[in-house]
C-alpha positions in Angstrom: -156.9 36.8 14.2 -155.1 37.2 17.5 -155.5 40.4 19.4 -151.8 41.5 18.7 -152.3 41.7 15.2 -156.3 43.4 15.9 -154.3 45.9 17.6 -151.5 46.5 14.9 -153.9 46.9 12.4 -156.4 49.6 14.6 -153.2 51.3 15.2 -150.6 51.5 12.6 -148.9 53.9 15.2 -147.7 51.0 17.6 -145.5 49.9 14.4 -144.0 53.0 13.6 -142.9 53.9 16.9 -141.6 50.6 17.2 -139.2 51.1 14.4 -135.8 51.9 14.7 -135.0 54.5 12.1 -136.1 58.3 12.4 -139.8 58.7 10.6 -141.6 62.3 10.2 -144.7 62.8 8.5 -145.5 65.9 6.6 -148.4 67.4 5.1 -148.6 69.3 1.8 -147.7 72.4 4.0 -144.5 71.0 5.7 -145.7 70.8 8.6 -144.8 68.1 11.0 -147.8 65.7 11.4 -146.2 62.3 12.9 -142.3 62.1 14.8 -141.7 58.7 16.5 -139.8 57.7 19.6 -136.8 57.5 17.1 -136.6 60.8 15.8 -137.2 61.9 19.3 -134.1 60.9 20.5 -131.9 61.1 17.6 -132.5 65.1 17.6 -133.6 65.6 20.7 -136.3 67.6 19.8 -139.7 66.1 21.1 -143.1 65.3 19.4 -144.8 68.1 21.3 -142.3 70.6 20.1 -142.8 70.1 16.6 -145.7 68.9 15.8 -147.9 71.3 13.6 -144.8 73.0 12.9 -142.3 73.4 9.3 -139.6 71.2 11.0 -137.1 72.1 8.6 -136.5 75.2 9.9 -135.3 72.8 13.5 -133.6 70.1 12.2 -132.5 70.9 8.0 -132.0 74.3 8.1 -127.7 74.0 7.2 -125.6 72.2 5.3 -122.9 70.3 7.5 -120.5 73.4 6.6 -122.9 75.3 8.5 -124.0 77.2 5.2 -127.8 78.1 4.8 -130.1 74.9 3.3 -133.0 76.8 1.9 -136.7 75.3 2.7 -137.0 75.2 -1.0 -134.1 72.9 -2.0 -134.7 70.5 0.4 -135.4 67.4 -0.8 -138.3 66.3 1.8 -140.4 68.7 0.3 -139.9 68.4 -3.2 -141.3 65.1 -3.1 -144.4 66.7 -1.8 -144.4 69.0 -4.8 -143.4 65.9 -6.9 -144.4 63.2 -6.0 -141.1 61.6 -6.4 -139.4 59.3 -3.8 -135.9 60.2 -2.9 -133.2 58.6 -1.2 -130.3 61.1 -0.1 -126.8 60.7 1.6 -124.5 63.1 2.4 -126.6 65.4 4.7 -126.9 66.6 7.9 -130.2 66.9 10.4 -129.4 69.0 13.5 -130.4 68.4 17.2 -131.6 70.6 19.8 -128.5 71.1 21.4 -126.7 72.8 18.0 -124.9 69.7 17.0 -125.4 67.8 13.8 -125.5 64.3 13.0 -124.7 62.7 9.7 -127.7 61.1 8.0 -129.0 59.0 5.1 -132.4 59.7 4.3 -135.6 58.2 1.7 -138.7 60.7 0.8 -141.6 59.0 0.3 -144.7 60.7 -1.1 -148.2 60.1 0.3 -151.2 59.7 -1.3 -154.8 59.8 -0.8 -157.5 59.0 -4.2 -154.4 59.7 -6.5 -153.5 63.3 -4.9 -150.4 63.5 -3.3 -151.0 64.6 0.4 -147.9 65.1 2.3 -144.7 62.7 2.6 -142.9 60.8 4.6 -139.1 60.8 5.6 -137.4 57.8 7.0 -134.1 58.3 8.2 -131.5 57.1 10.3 -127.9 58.3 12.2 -124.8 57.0 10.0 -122.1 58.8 12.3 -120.5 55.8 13.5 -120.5 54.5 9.5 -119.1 57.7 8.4 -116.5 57.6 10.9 -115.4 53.9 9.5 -115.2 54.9 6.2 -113.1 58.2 7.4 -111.0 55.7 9.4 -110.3 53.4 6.2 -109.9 56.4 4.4 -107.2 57.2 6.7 -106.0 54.3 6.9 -105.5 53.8 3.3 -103.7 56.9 2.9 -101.3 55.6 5.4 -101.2 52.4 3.7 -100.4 54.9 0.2 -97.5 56.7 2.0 -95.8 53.4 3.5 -95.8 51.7 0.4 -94.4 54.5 -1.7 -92.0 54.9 1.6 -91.5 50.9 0.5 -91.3 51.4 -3.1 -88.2 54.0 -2.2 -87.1 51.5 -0.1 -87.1 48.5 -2.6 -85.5 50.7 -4.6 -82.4 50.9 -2.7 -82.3 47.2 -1.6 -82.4 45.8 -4.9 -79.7 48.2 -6.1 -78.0 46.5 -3.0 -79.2 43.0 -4.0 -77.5 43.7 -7.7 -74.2 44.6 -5.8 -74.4 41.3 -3.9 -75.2 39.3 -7.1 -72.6 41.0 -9.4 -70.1 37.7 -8.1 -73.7 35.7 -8.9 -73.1 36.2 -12.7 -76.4 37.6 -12.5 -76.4 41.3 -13.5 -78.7 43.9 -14.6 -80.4 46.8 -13.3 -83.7 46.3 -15.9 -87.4 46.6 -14.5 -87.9 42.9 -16.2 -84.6 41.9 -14.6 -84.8 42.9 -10.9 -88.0 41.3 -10.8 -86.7 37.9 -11.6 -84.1 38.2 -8.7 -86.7 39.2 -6.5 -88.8 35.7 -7.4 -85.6 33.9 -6.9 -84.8 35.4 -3.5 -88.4 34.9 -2.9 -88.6 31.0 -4.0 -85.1 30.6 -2.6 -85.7 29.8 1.2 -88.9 27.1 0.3 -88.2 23.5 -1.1 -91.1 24.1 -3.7 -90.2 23.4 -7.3 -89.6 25.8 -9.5 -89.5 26.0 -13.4 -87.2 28.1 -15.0 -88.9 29.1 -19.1 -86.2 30.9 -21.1 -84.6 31.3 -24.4 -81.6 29.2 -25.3 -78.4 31.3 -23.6 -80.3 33.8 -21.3 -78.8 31.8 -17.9 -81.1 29.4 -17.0 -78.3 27.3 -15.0 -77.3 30.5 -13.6 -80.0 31.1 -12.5 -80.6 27.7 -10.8 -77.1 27.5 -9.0 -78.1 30.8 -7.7 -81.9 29.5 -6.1 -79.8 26.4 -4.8 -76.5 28.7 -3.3 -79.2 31.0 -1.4 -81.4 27.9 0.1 -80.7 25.7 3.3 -79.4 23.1 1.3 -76.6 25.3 -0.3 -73.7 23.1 1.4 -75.3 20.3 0.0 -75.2 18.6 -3.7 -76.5 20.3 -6.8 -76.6 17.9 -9.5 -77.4 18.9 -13.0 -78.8 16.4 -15.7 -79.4 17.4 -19.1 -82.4 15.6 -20.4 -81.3 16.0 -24.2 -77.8 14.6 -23.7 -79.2 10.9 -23.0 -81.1 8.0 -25.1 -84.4 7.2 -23.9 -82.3 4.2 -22.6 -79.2 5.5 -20.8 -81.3 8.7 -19.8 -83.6 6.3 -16.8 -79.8 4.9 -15.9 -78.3 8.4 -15.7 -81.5 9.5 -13.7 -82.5 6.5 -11.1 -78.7 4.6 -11.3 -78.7 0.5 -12.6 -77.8 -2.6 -10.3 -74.7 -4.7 -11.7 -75.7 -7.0 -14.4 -79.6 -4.9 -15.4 -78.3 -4.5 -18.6 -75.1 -5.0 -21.4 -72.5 -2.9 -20.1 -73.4 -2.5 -16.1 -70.4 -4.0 -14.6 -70.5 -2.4 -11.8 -73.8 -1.3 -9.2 -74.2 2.7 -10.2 -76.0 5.6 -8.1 -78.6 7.8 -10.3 -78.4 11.5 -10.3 -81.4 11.4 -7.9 -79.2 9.4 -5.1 -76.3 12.0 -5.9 -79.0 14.6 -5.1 -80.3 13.6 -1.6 -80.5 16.0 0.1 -79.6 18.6 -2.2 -80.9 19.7 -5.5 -81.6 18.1 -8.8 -81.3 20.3 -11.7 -83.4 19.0 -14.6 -81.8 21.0 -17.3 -83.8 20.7 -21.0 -87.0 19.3 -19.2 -88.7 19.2 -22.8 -86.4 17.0 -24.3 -87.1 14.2 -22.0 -88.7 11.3 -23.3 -92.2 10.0 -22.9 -91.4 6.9 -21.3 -89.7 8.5 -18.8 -92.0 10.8 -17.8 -94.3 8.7 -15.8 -91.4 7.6 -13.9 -89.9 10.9 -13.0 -93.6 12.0 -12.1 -93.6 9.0 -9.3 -90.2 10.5 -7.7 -91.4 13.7 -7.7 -94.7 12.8 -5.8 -93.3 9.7 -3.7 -89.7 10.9 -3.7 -88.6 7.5 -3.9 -87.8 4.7 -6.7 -85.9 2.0 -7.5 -82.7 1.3 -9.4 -82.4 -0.4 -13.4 -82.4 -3.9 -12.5 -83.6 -3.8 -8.9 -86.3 -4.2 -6.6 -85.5 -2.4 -3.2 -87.3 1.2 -2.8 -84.7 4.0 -2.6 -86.0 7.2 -0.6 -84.5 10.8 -1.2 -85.2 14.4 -0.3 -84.9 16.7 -3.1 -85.8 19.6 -4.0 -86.2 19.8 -7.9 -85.4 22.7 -10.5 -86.3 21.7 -13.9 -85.6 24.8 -17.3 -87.1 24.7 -20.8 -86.9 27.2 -23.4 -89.9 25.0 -24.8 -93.7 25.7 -24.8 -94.9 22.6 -22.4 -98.2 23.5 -22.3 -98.1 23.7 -25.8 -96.2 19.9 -25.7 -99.4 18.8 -23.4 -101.7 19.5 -25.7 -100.1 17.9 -28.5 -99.5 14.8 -26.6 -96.0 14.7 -26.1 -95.8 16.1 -22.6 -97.6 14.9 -19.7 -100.4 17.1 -18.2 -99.5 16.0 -14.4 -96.0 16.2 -14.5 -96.2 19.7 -16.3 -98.7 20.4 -13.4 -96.4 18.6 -10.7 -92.9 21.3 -12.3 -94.9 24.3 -12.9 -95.2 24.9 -8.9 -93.1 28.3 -9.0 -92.7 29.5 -12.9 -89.5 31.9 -13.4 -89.4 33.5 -16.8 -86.0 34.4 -17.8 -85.9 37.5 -20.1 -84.2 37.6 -23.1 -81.6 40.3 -24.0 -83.4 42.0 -26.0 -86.1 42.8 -23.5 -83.4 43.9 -21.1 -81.3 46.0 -23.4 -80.5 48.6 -20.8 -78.5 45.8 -19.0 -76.1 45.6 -21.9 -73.3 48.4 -20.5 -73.4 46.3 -16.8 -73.3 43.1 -18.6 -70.0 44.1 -20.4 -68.6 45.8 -17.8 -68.7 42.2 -15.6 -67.7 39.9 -18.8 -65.1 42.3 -19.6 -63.6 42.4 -15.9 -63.7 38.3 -16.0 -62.4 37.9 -19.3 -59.2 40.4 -17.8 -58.6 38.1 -15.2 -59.3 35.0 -17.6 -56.9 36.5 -20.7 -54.7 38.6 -18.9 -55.9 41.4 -20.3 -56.2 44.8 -19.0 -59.2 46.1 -21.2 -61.0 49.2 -19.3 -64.2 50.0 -21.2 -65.7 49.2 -24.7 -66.2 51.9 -27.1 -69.8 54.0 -27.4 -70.2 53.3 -30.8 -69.7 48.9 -30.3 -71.6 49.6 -27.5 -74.7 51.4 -29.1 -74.1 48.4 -31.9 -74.4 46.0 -29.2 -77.6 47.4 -27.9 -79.4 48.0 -31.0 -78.8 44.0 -32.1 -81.2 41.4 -32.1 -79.7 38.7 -29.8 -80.9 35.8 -31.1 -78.3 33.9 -29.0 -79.1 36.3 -25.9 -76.0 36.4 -23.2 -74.1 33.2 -24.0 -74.1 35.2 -27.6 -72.8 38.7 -25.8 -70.0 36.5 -23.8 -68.7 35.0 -27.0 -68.4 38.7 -29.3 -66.9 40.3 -26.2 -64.2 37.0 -26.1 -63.9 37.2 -29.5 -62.6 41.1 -29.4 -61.0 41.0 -26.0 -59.2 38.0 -27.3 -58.3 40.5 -30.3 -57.7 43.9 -28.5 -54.6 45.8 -28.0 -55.3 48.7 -25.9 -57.4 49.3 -22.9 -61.0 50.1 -25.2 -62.5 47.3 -26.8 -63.9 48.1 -30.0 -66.0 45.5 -32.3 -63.7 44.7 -35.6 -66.2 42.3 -36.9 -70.3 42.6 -37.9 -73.1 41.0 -35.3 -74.7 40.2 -38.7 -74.7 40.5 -42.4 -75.8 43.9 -41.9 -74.0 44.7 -39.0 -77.1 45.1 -36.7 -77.3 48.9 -36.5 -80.8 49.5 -37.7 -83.7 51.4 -35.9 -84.9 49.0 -32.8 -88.4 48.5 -33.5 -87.2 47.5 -37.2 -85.0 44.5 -35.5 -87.9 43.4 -33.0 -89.9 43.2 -36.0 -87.6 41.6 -38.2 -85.9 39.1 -35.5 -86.6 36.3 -37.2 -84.8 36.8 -40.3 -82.0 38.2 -38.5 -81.9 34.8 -36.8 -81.8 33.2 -39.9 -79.1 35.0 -41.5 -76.6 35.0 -39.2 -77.0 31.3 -38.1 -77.2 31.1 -42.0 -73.5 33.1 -41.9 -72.2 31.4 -39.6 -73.0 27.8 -41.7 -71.2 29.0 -44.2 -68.0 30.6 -42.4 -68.5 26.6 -41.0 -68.3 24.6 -44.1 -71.7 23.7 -42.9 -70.3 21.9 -39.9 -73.2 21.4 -37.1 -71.1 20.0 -34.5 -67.5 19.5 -32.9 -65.3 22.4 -31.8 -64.8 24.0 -35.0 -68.5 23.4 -35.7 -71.5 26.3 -35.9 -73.2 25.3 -33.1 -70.0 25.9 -30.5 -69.3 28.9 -32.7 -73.1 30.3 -31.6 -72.7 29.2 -28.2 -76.1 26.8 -28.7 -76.5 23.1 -28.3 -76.2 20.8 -31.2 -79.7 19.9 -31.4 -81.2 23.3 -30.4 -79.1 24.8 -33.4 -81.1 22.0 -35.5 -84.1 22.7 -34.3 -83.5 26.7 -35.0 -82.9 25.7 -38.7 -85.6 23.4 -39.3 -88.1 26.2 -37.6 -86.7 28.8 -39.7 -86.1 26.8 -42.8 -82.7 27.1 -43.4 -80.8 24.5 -46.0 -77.9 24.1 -47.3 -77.9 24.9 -51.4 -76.9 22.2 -53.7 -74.0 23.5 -56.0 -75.3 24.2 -59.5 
């Protein structure tokens, strides 16, 4: 055993003084039996003055608002009365000179052949702790009153952003709204991707023209390819271009929508209609940024930046197998959710007032408001074809108007659409289903062509098709 540790043991004294925390030793009496070097100079009273005495009356005696802390309620001798251990914050020990510090505190009882004999207190100055947390405390208030300064602030600049976008075609004044404009001013100024999810006619192309008009590559191309509109065949032609002679038909050497788009943006409009075998490809340009054309062999390089839109579930594709799990990963860099109408319906009254100023200059017209009763119709509808739907009901009646108030002559829907709102949340569906089922009708069942339901809806021939194969309408045999 060396001679450091003989002396430890023959003195536990040497350790305690050694110590920096604040130790006093009591007896049952509370009087002070043991004060180290510590507690000394953290109070400023010394060893000799205390010892033998009831210390609380020197160093516990007030509260930190200088209000009497009776002998009795202190919690140092309580656990001589106890036997309990303690541990206690937020209190004060006071030094000689009349000033007090703040301190943190454990009470630990002492005993000898299972009697409790006195206790010990082990304690230790937290000022410069309590004056960080003050400090943070502070600071976070300050941090509190700037951002609701900010909030204020944000308030005003995106009533000014809405002025600046009202040319945009993008207007509203909705919670759900604003916040999309703020992604896209935020996404804007980057090259990252961005994927725009949204219900057929809520703007998704709108809202892409407006990402590539506010980025650095706004004087340059923006190219749009719809991914339904092309065969599996033509659609790898339309994308990456063909050399003369790759196939029946190519007369003539032909640049791909990605060449059109160097530089610029490449708007990749109905993402999940584009076919599995030309997924993989894709995926390649949009990690290498280079490919080569139908029929040849030399390596084409571009710099793109690429906007893709779905109103399909792709995650849902992926795991069904028909979407690839990279290239979703590689387009879902920056997801922008558009809303659909009926979860901005406060935006209605702008909307109109913008359509119906474009439609004035468009028809000649010189309409000045729309009536409060179409307009409370307008808001309580169900929108199943969202704003491309609003644009054709207000062209419809402008087209028919003869004074300066447009009023709605015709029904939304077989029943007109005026029914509580959470009754046509809840019932959206069959809403859907009978005015697409209407409209059929009014068609001769005629999907396509100018005169066909689709055009009438303002939807795409195959998204109308897969609307009535999801909500099971058929046409009814004749009897």
């Amino acid at each position: 055993m060396s001679s450091v540790i003989k002396h430890f043991l023959n003195d536990p004294k040497l350790l305690l003084n050694a110590v920096g925390e604040g130790i006093y030793g009591f007896d049952l009496s509370g009087n002070a039996v043991f004060i180290n070097p510590a507690a000394e100079k953290m109070t400023g009273w010394s060893a000799d003055e205390l010892l033998g005495k009831k210390i609380h009356q020197y160093h516990h005696h007030s509260h930190a608002d200088g209000s009497e802390y009776p002998a009795d309620e202190c919690q140092i001798y309580k656990t001589m009365f106890d036997g309990e251990t303690r541990y206690v914050k937020g209190e004060v020990f006071w030094r000689k000179d009349g000033s007090c510090f703040p301190v943190e505190y454990t009470s630990t009882p002492v005993y000898r052949d299972a009697q409790v004999i006195g206790a010990v207190a082990i304690f230790r100055d937290i000022s410069q702790q309590v004056e960080t947390e003050q400090a943070l405390r502070d600071a976070l208030t300050q941090v509190q009153s700037l951002s609701e300064q900010l909030k204020d602030e944000n308030s005003y600049l995106l009533s000014e952003i809405n002025q600046n976008w009202q040319g945009s075609g993008l207007v509203g004044e909705s919670h759900v709204f604003n916040r999309m404009l703020e992604q896209i001013k935020l996404v804007s100024k980057t090259d990252s991707t961005v994927l725009i999810l949204g219900e057929n006619g809520t703007g998704k192309e709108l809202v892409a023209r407006n990402l590539h008009a506010l980025s650095a590559r706004s004087e340059l191309p923006f190219v749009r390819v719809n991914c339904a509109a092309f065969s599996p065949s033509l659609l790898e032609s339309e994308l990456f271009g063909h050399e003369k002679g790759a196939f029946t038909g190519a007369h003539d050497r032909r640049k791909g929508r990605f060449e059109l788009a160097h530089n610029g943006t490449l708007f990749l409009d109905e993402i999940g209609e584009l076919p599995q075998e030309a997924q993989s490809k894709l995926l390649r340009v949009l990690q290498e940024q280079e490919f080569e054309r139908v029929g040849g062999s030399k390596t084409i390089s571009v710099n793109i930046r690429v906007i893709a839109a779905t109103n399909r579930d792709l995650w849902q594709m992926v795991e069904q197998g028909t979407f690839r799990m990279d290239l979703y990963y590689r387009l879902n860099v920056f997801p922008i959710k558009v809303p659909p109408l009926r979860e901005r319906r406060e935006d209605i009254p702008m909307l109109c007032a913008n359509m119906i100023n474009k439609l004035n200059v468009r028809l000649g017209k010189h309409i000045k408001g729309i009536a409060k009763t179409s307009l409370k119709k307008l808001q309580l509808y169900g929108w199943p074809g969202n704003i491309r739907e609003l644009q054709n009901i207000l062209e419809r009646e402008a087209i028919l108007a003869n004074g300066h108030t447009l009023h709605l002559s015709q029904p939304l829907c077989i029943e007109d659409g005026v029914k509580d709102e959470s009754e046509i949340s809840l019932r959206l569906d069959e809403i859907q289903k009978a005015h697409i089922a209407e409209v059929l009708e009014l068609s001769n069942w005629k999907i396509s062509g100018s005169k066909g339901a689709a055009d009438k809806l303002g939807l795409n021939e195959s998204t109308l098709r897969s609307k009535m194969k999801k909500l099971g309408i058929v046409k009814k045999r004749d009897i």
